[in-house]
C-alpha positions as CSV (number, residue, x, y, z in Angstrom):
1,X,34.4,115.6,-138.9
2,X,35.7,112.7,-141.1
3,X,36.2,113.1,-145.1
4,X,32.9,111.0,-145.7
5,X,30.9,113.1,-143.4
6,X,32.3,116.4,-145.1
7,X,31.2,114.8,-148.6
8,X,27.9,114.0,-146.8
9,X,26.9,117.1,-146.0
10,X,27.9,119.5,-149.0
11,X,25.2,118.3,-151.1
12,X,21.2,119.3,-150.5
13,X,18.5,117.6,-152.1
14,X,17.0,119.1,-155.2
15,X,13.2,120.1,-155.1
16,X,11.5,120.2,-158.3
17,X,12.3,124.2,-158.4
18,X,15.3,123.6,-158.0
19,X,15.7,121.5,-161.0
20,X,13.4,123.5,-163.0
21,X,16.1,126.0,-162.4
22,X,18.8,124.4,-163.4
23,X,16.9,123.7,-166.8
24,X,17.1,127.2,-167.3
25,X,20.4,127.8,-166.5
26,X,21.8,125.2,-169.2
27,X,19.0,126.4,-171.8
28,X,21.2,129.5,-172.0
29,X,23.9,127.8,-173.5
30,X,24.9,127.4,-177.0
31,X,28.1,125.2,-176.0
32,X,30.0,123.5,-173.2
33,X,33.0,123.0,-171.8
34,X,34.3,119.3,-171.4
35,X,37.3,117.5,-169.8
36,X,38.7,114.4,-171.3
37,X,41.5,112.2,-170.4
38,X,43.8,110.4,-172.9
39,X,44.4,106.6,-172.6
40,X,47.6,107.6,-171.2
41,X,45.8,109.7,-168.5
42,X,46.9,113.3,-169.9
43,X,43.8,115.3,-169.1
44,X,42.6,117.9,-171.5
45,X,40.0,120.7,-171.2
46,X,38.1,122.3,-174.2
47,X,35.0,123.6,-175.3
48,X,32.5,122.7,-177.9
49,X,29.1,123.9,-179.6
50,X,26.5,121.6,-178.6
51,X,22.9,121.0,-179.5
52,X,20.3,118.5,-177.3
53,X,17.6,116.0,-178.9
54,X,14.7,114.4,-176.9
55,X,17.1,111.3,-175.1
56,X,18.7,114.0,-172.9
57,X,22.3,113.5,-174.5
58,X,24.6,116.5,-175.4
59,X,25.6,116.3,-178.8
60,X,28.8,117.4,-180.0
61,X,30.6,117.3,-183.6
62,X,34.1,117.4,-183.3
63,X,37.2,117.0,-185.9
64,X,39.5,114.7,-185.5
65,X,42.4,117.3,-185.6
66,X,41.2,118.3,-182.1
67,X,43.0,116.4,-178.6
68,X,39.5,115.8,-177.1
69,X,38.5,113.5,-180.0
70,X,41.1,111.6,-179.6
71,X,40.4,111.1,-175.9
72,X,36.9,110.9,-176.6
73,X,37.8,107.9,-179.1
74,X,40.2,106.0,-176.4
75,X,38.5,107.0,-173.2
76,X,34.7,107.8,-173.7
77,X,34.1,109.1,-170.4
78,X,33.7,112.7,-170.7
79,X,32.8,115.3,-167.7
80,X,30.3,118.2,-169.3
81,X,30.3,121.9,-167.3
82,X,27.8,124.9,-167.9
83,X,29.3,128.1,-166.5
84,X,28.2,131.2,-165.3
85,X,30.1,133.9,-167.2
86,X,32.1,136.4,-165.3
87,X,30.4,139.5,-165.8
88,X,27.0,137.8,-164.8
89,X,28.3,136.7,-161.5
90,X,29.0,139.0,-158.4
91,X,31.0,136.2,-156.9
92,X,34.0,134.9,-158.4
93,X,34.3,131.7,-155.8
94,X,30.2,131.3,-156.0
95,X,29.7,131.2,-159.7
96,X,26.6,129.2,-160.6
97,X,27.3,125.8,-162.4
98,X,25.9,123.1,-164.1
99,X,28.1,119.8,-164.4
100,X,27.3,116.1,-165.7
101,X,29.5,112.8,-165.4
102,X,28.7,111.5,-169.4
103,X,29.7,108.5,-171.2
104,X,30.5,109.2,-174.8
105,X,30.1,107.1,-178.3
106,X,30.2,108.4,-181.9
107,X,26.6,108.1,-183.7
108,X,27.3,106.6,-186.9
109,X,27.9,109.0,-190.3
110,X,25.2,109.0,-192.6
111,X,22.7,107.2,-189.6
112,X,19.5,108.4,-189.8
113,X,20.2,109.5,-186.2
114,X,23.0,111.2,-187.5
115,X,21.0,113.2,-190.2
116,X,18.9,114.3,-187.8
117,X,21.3,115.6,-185.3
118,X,23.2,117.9,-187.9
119,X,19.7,119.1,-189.4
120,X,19.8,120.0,-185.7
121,X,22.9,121.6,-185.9
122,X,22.2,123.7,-188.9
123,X,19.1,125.0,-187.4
124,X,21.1,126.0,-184.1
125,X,23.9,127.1,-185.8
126,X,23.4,128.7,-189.7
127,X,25.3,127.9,-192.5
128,X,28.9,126.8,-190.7
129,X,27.4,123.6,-190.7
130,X,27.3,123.0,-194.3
131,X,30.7,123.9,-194.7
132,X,31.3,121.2,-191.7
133,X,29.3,118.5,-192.6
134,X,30.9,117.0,-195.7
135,X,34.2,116.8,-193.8
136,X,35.3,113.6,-193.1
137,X,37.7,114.0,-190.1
138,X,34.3,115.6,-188.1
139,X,32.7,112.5,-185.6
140,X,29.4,113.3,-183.7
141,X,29.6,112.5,-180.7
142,X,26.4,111.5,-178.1
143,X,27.5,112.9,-174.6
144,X,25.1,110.2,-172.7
145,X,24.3,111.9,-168.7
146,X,24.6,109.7,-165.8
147,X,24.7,111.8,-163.0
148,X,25.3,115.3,-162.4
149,X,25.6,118.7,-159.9
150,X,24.0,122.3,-159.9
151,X,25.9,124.6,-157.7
152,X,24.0,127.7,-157.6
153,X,26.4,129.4,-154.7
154,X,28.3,129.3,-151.9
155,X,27.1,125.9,-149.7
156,X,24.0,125.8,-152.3
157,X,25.0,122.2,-154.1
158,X,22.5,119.9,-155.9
159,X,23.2,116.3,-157.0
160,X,21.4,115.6,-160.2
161,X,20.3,111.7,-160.7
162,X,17.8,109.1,-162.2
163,X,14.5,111.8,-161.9
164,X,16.2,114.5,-162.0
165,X,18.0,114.4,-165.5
166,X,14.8,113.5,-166.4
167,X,13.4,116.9,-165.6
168,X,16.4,118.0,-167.5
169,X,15.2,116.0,-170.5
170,X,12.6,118.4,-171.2
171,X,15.3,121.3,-171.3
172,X,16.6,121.0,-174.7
173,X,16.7,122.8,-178.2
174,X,13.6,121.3,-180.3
């Protein structure tokens, strides 16, 4: 079997339960965990809270004292995971998953867009956020999907594209 076979046949097409599924795997979460690369290619791996609007975009406010911002602001090309805790799973190699392949870019301060997004945020998340929001060294961030993969198990992956994010689009905290 060659390498692009192999790649070929790891992946199953989604049904529409499949995807439904998915939505409520990721409407479980409160944040995500993210990878980033610096523009001299160090990688770094973090978590963040998140909230989700109707364009089917993560949205994450960050400070600027954090590595990922940085990398978000030099390399906006993010990769976004969802994932199964550890007590919740009987399999430690089979954990279910949720990943995305995102491009990044900062929404504007004081946008409109922006006001909304960190009304959003205080909703979500309580009163942290008006401690948060006045600080200046805090970018919001718009965590744009492009493609993505739910792994519910062992041999049990799902490429997520085009329609299926779209599904997804319904999933999110409005």
């Amino acid at each position: 079997m060659t390498a692009s076979d192999d790649s070929a046949n790891r992946f199953q097409t989604p049904s529409e339960p499949i995807v439904a599924e998915a939505g409520e795997f990721l409407a479980g979460f409160r944040s995500l965990l993210m990878a980033t690369v610096s523009a001299e290619g160090v990688p770094d791996a973090s978590y963040a809270p998140f909230v989700r609007m109707d364009d089917n975009a993560f949205y994450v406010n960050l400070s600027e004292l954090s590595t990922h911002t940085g990398n978000l602001g030099s390399t906006p090309r993010v990769s976004v995971m969802f994932l199964q805790a550890e007590q919740d799973t009987k399999q430690m190699f089979a954990r279910k998953r949720l990943s995305f392949d995102a491009d990044a870019e900062i929404v504007p301060r004081d946008s409109s867009h922006w006001r909304q997004v960190m009304a959003h945020f205080a909703n979500k998340f309580g009163d942290v956020i008006d401690l948060i929001r006045p600080l200046q060294d805090f970018k919001l961030f718009r965590l744009q999907p492009r493609s993505g993969v739910y792994v519910r198990g062992f041999a049990q992956a799902f490429p997520l594209r085009d329609g299926d994010l779209e599904q997804l689009r319904r999933v999110n905290d409005l």
